[in-house]
C-alpha positions as CSV (number, residue, x, y, z in Angstrom):
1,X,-12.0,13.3,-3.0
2,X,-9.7,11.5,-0.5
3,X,-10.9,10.9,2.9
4,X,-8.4,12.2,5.4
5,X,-7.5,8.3,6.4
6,X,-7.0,7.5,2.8
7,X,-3.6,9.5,3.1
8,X,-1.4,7.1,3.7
9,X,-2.7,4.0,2.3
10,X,-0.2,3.8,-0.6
11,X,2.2,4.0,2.4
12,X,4.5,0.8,3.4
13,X,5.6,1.3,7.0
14,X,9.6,0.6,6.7
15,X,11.1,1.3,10.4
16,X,10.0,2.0,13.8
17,X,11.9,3.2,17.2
18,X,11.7,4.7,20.2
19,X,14.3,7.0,19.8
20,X,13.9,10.5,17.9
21,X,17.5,10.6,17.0
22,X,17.7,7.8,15.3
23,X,14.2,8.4,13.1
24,X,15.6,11.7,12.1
25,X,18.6,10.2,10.9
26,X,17.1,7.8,8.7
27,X,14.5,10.1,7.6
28,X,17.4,12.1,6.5
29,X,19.3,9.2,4.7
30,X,16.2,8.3,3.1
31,X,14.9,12.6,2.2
32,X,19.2,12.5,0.6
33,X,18.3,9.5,-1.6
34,X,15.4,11.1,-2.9
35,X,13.1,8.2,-0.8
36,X,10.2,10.5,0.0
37,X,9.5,9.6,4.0
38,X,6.4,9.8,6.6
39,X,7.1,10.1,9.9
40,X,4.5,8.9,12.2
41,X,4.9,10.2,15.9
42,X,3.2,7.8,18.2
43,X,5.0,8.5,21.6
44,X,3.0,9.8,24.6
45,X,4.0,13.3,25.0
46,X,4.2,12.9,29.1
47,X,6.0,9.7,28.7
48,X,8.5,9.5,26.0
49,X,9.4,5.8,26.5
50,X,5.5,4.8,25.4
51,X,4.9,4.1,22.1
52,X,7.3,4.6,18.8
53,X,8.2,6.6,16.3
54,X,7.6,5.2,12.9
55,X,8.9,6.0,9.5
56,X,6.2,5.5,6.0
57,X,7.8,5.5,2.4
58,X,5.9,4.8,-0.7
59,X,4.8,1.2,-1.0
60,X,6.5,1.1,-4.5
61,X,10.2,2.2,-2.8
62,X,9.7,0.1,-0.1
63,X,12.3,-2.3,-1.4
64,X,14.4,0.5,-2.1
65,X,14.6,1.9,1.1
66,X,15.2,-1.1,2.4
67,X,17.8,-2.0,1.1
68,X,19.1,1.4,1.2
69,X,18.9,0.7,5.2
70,X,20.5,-2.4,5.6
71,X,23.8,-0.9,3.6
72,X,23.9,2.5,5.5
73,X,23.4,-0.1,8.9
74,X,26.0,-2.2,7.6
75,X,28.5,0.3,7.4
């Protein structure tokens, strides 16, 4: 049985912000490319500006995703 911080150990974390706009939008580029995505909300919830927002794929689509990034950023 998997413990509950056994979760996301397969996990690679691929991109982190501060800014909820931007982790939706690449958790949406990532959800349309079939990339399966965690996102990881670690922003104070009385102080937005504290702490970040950070986006898990699978550690075996890490490169993927990557690279999937750096085009759509590119562009």
């Amino acid at each position: 049985m998997k413990t509950e911080g056994s979760k996301m150990e397969n996990w690679e974390k691929i991109f982190s912000t501060r800014n909820y706009a931007e982790a939706s939008i690449i958790q949406g580029l990532l959800t349309e490319n079939e990339i399966p995505v965690q996102v990881l909300n670690k922003q104070d919830s009385s102080y937005i500006n504290f702490g970040d927002i950070e986006l898990y794929v699978p550690a075996h689509l890490k490169l993927t995703a990557q690279q999937l990034l750096e085009k759509a950023l590119l562009n």
